[in-house]
C-alpha positions as CSV (number, residue, x, y, z in Angstrom):
1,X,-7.6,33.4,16.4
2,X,-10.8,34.4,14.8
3,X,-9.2,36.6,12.4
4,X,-6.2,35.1,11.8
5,X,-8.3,32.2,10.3
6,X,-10.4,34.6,8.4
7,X,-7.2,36.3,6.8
8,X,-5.6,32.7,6.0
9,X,-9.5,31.2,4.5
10,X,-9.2,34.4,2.4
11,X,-5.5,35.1,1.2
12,X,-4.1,31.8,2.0
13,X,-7.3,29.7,1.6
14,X,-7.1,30.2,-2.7
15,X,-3.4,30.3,-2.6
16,X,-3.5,27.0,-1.7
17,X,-6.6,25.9,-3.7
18,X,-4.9,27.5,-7.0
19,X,-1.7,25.3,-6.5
20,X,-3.5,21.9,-5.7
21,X,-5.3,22.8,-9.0
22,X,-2.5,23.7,-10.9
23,X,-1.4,20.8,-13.7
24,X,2.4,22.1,-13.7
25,X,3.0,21.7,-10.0
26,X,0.6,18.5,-9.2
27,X,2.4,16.9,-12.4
28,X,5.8,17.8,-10.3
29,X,4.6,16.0,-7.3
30,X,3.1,13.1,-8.7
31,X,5.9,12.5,-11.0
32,X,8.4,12.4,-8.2
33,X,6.1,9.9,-6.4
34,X,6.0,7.9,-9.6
35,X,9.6,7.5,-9.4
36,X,8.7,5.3,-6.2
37,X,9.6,2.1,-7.6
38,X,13.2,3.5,-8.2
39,X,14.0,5.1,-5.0
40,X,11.8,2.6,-2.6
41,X,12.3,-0.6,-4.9
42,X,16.4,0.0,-4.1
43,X,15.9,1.3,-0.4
44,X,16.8,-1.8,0.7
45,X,19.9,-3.0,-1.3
46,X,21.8,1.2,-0.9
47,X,21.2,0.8,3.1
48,X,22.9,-2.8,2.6
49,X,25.4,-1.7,0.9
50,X,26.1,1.2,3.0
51,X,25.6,-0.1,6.8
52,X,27.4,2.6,9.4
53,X,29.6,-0.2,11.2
54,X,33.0,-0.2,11.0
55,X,35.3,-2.3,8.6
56,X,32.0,-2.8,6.8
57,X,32.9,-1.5,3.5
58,X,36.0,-3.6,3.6
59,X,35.0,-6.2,4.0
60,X,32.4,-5.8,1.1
61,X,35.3,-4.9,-1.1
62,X,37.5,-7.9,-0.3
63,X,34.4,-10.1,-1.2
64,X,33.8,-8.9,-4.1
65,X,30.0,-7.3,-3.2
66,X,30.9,-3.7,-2.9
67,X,31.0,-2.8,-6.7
68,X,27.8,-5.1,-7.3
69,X,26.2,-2.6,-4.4
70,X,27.1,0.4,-5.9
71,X,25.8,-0.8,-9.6
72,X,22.3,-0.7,-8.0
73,X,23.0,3.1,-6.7
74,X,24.2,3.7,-10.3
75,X,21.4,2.0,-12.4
76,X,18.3,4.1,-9.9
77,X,20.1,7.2,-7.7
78,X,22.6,8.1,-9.6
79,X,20.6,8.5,-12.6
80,X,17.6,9.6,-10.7
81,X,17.1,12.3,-13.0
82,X,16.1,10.2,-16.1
83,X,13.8,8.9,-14.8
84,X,11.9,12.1,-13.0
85,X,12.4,13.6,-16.8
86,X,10.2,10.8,-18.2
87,X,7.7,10.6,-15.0
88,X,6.9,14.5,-15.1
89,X,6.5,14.5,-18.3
90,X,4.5,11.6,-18.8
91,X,2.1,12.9,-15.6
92,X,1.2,16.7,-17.0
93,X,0.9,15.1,-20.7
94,X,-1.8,12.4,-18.9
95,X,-3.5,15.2,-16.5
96,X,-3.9,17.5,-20.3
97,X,-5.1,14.6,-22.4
98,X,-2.5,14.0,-24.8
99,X,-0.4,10.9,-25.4
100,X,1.4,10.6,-22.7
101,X,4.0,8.1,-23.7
102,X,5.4,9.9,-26.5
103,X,5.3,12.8,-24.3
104,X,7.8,11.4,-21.6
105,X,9.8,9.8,-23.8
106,X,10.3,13.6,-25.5
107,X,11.0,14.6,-22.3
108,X,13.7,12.2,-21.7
109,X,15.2,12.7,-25.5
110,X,15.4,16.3,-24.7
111,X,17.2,15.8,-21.6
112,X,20.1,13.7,-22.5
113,X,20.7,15.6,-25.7
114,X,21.3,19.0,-23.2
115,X,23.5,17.2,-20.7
116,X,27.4,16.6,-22.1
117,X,27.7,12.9,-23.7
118,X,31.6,12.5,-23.2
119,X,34.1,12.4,-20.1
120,X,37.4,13.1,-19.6
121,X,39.9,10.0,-20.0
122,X,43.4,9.2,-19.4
123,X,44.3,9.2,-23.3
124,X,41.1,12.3,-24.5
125,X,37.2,12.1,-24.1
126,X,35.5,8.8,-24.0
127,X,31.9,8.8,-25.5
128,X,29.9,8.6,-21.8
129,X,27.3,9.9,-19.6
130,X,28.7,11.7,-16.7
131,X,26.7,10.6,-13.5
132,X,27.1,14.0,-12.2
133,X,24.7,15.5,-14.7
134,X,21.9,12.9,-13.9
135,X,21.8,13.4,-10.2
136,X,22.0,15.9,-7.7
137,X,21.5,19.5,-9.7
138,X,20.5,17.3,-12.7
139,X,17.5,16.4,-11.0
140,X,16.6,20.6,-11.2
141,X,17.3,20.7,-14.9
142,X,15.6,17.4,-15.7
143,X,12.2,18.8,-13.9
144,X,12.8,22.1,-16.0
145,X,13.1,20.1,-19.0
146,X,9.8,18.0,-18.6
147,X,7.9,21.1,-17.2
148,X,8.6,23.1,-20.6
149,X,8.6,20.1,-23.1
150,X,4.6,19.1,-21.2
151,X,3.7,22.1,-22.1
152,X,5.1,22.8,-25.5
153,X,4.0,19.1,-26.7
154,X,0.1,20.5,-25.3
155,X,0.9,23.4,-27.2
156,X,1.4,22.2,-30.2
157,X,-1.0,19.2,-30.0
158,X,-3.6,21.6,-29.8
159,X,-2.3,24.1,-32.8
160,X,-2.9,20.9,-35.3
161,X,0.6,19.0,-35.3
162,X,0.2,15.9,-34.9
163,X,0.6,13.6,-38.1
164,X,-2.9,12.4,-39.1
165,X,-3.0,8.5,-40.6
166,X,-5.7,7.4,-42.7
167,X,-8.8,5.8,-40.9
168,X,-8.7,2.2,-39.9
169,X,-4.9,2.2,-39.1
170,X,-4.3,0.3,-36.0
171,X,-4.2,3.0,-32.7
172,X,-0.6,1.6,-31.8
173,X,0.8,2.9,-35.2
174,X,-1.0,5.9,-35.4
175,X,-0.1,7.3,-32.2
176,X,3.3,6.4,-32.9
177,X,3.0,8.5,-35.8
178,X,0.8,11.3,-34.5
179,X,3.7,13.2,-32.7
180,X,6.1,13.1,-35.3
181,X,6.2,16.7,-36.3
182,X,5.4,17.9,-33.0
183,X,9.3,15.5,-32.0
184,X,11.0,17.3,-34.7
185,X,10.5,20.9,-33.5
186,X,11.2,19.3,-29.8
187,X,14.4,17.9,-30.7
188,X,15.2,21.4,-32.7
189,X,15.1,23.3,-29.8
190,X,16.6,21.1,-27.1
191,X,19.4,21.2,-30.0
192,X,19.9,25.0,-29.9
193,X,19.8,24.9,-26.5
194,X,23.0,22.7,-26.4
195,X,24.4,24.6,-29.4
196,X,24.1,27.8,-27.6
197,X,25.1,27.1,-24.5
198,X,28.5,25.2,-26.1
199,X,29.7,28.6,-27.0
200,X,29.1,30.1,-23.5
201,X,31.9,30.0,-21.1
202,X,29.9,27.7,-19.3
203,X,30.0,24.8,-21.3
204,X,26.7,23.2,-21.5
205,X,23.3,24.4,-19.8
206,X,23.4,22.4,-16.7
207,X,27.0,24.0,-15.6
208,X,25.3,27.4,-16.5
209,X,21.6,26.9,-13.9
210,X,24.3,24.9,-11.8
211,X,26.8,28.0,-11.2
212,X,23.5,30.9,-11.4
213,X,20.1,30.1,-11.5
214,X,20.3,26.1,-9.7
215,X,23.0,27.6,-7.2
216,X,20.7,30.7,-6.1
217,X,17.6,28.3,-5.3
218,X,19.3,25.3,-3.5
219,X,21.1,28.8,-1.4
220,X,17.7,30.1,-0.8
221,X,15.8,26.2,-0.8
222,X,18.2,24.4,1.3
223,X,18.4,27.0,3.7
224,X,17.8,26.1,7.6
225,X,15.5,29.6,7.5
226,X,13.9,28.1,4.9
227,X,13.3,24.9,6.4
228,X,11.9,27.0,9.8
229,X,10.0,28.3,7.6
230,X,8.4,25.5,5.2
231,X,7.5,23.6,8.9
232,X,6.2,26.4,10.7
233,X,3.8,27.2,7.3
234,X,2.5,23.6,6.9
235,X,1.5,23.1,10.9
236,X,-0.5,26.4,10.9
237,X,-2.2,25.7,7.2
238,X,-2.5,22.3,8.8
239,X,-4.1,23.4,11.9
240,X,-7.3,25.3,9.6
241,X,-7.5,22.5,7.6
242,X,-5.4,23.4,4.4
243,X,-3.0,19.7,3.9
244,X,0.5,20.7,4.4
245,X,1.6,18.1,0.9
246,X,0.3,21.9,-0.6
247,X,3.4,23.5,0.7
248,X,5.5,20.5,0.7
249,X,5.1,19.5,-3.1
250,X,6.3,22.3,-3.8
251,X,10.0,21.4,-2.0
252,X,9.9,17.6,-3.2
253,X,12.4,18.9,-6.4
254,X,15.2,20.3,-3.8
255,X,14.6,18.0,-1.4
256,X,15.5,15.2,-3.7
257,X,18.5,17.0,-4.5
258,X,19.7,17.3,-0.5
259,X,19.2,13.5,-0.5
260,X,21.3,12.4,-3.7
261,X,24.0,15.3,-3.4
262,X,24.5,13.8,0.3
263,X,24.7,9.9,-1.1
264,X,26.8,10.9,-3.7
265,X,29.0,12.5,-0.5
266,X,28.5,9.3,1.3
267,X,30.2,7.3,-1.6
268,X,32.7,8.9,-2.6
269,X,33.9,9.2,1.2
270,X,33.5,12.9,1.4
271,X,31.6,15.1,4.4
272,X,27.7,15.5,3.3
273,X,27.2,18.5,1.9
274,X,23.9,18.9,3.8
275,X,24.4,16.8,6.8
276,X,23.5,20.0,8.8
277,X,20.2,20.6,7.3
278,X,19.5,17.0,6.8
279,X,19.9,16.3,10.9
280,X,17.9,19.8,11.8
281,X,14.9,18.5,9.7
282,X,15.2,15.1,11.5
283,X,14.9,16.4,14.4
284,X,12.5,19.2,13.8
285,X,9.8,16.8,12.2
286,X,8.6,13.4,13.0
287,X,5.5,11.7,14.6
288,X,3.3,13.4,12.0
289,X,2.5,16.7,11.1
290,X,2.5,19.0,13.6
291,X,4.7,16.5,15.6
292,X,1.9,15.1,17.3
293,X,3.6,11.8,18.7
294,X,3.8,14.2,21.8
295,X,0.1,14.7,22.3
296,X,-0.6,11.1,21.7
297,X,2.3,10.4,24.7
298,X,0.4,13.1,26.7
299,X,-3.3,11.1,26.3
300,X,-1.5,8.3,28.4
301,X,-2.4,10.3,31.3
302,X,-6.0,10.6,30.2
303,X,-9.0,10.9,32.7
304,X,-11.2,11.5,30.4
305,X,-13.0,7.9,28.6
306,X,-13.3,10.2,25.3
307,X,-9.1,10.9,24.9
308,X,-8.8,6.9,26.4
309,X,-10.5,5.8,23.1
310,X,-9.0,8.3,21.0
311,X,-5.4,7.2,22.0
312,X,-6.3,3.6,20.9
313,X,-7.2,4.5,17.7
314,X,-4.7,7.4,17.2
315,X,-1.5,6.1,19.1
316,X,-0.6,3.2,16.8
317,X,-0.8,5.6,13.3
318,X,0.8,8.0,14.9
319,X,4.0,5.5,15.4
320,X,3.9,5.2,11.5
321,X,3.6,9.3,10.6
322,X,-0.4,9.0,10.3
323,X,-2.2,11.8,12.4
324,X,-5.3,11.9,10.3
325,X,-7.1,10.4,13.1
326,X,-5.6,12.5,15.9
327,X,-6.1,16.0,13.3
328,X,-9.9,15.4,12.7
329,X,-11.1,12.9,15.4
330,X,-9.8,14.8,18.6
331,X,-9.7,17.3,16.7
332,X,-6.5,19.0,16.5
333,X,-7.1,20.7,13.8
334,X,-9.4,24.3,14.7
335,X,-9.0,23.9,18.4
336,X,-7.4,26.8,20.1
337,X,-6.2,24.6,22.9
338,X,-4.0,22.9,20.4
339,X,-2.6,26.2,18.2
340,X,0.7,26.7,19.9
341,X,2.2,23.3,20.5
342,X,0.7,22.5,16.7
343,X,2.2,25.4,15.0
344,X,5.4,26.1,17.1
345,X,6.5,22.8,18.1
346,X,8.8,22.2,14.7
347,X,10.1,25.5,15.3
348,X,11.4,24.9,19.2
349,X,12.8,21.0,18.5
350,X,14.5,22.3,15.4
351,X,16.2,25.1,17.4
352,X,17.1,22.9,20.1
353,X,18.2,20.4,17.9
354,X,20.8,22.6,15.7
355,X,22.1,23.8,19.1
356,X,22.9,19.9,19.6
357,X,24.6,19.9,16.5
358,X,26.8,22.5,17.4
359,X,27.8,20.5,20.7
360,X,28.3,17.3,20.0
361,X,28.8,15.3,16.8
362,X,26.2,13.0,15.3
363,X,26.9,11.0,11.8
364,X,24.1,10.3,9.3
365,X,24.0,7.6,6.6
366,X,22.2,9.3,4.0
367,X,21.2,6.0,2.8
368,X,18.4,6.3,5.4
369,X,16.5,9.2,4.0
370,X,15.2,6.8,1.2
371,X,13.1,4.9,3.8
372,X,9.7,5.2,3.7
373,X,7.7,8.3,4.7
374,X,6.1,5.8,7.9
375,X,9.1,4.3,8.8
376,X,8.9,4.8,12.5
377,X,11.2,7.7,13.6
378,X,13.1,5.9,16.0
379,X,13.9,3.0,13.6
380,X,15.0,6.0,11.3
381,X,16.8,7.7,13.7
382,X,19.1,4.5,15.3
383,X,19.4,3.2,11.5
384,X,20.7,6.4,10.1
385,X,23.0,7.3,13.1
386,X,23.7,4.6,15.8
387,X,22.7,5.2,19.1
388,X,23.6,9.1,19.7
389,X,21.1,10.3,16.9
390,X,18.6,8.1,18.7
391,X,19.2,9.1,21.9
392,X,18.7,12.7,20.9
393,X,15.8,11.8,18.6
394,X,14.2,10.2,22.1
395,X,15.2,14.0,24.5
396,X,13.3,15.7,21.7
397,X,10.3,13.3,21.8
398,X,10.5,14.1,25.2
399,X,10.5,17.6,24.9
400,X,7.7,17.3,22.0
401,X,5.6,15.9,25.0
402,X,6.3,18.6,27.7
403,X,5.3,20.8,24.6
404,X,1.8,19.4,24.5
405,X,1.1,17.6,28.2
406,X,0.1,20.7,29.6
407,X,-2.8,21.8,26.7
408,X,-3.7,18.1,26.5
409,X,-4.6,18.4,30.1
410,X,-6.8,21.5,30.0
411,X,-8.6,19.4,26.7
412,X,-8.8,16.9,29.3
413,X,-10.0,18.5,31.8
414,X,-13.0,20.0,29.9
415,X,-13.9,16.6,28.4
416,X,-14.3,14.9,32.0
417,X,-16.4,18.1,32.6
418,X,-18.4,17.5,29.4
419,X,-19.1,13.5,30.3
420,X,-20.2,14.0,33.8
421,X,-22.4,16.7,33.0
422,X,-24.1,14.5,30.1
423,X,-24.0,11.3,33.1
424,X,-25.9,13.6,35.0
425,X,-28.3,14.4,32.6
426,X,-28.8,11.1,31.6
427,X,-29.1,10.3,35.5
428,X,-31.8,12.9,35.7
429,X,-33.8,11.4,32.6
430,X,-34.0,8.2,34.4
431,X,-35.5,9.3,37.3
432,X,-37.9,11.5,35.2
């Protein structure tokens, strides 16, 4: 234990440090999280409009509501990668200093000049935005886009670009005006890249990362080895005290893309794409990081008056995906009692959950995996797939439990030690 925590504080340990300081990746993840308003501010209206009971569609189509529904979808998912273009942008742009606004707005220029403008109609092209190229892989070239025109606006802000106005113009104007040059050479290359990738068999540059680059990550990214993986590296960083949001930021861009290539699925009445995957990581992960709903279950059966406390304060978070308390007030986090149900746990339910899914059939409205990180997982799990997905959300909680009861009691058991020994010391003062 000892030296595996001395090999991750020294390899791992400034791995993690370097990517937490890194602009390029903390603008990624706080751009995605700026595109809150979009994807929470319309959670409530795509689950509406997409409810998992029978002759429900239907009868939204025969009232008229089902188009209005799917308007909302098309005005925030569907174009989900507009608005990551602008929010990426904007975040590196803010983090180096420069004017953000004009920055993210670049960003978002340069994006819809790369992706086609016309669709195929029953008498030629009509002039249109394909939805197809703002969503799902979109979402990958949009993030590309920002990343490299973040940097390249920093780049040339520094090297003396920007247009300078005469003193005492109003800042409004002159900022306006500052990035002038610095849009031109922007808009140049975002044009060659469209030129050049017209005359390749591909078309346009998001067919081209689609069928290569795009097609070889999402392979790799949305992989269930991958997804072993990505749990089974958070819980142990987790467990030394690195935050697992280190490793997760990093997945945010493909993970978006699961959730919108599997509501695009949804809505056009085809199978998910990722339904698979999607149900493995339901049932691998919930109750916090590290699973730790199951301990919390386990410290019902508490002797000890130090884990009765601790399961008032901890239980109640840990309904809503919060183990802070639980991680650093039991702690969880350095205790060797804790290492394998912490670390392994994700691993085991996710097994036994993909063997479920090769038994028995569960459905998932993809709608659902717009909820809020602390919706509790058994709301999640009955709202996204009826009452089978719940009941095997519930045998896994179960299982979580008989994952941790038995190194919760041995915890236990040393902390009832621990408080009669200071009761007897305490005794022994008094009669001093």
């Amino acid at each position: 234990m000892e030296k595996l925590e001395q090999f991750l504080q020294k390899f791992i340990g400034p791995i993690a440090k370097a990517m937490s300081e890194n602009d390029t990746i903390q603008s990624v993840a706080e751009g995605f999280m700026r595109t809150g308003p979009v994807t929470f501010g319309v959670c409530i209206f795509v689950i509406l409009g997409n409810l998992p009971f029978d002759g429900y569609s239907d009868w939204l189509i025969s009232i008229g509501l089902k188009e209005h529904f799917e308007a909302i979808s098309n005005a925030s998912l569907n174009i989900l990668g507009l608005y990551i273009s602008f929010c990426v942008a904007h975040s590196f742009a803010k983090r180096k200093g420069d004017n953000a606004l004009s920055c993210g707005i670049l960003s978002l220029l340069s994006y819809l000049i790369i992706i086609p403008q016309s669709v195929a109609g029953a008498e030629g092209a009509i002039a249109a935005f394909d939805l197809k190229y703002l969503s799902g892989t979109g979402i990958l070239v949009a993030l590309i886009f920002a990343v490299i025109v973040g940097h390249l606006f920093h780049y040339l802000s520094n090297k003396g670009m920007k247009f300078k106005m005469p003193d005492g113009v109003p800042p409004m104007v002159s900022e306006s005006f500052e990035p002038i040059f610095i849009s031109m050479i922007i808009v140049g290359f975002a044009f060659f890249v469209r030129v050049g990738f017209g005359y390749t068999p591909y078309g346009n540059f998001v067919n081209f990362f689609d069928q290569t680059i795009g097609a070889f990550i999402i392979k790799i990214g949305l992989s269930l080895p991958t997804i072993f993986l990505l749990y089974f590296a958070a819980n142990l960083l987790w467990f030394f005290g690195i935050h697992p949001n280190t490793v997760y930021s990093a997945f945010v861009p493909l993970q978006m893309t699961l959730i919108m290539t599997n509501i695009a699925d949804f809505q056009a009445g085809r199978p998910l794409t990722y339904l698979t995957i999607t149900l493995v990581s339901m049932f691998a992960s919930f109750g916090g990081n590290g699973n730790t709903i199951g301990l919390c279950l386990s410290m019902f059966t508490a002797k000890s008056e130090r884990y009765k406390k601790m399961l008032k304060l901890a239980f109640i978070p840990n309904l809503f995906n919060i183990n802070e308390p639980l991680i650093f007030g039991m702690p969880v986090m350095l205790n060797p009692v804790f290492f394998i149900p912490m670390v392994f746990c994700n691993v085991v339910m996710g097994l036994i959950g993909l063997f479920a899914t090769k038994i028995f059939t569960f459905t998932f409205n993809p709608a659902m995996s717009l909820l809020p990180w602390t919706t509790p997982f058994f709301v999640k799990a009955l709202l996204a797939g009826g009452v089978s997905l719940l009941v095997m959300v519930l045998i896994l909680l179960a299982v979580n439990t008989i994952m941790y009861y038995p190194f919760f009691k041995i915890a236990d058991k040393k902390a009832c030690e621990e408080e009669a020994a200071a009761r007897l010391e305490k005794e022994g003062e008094l009669v001093e």
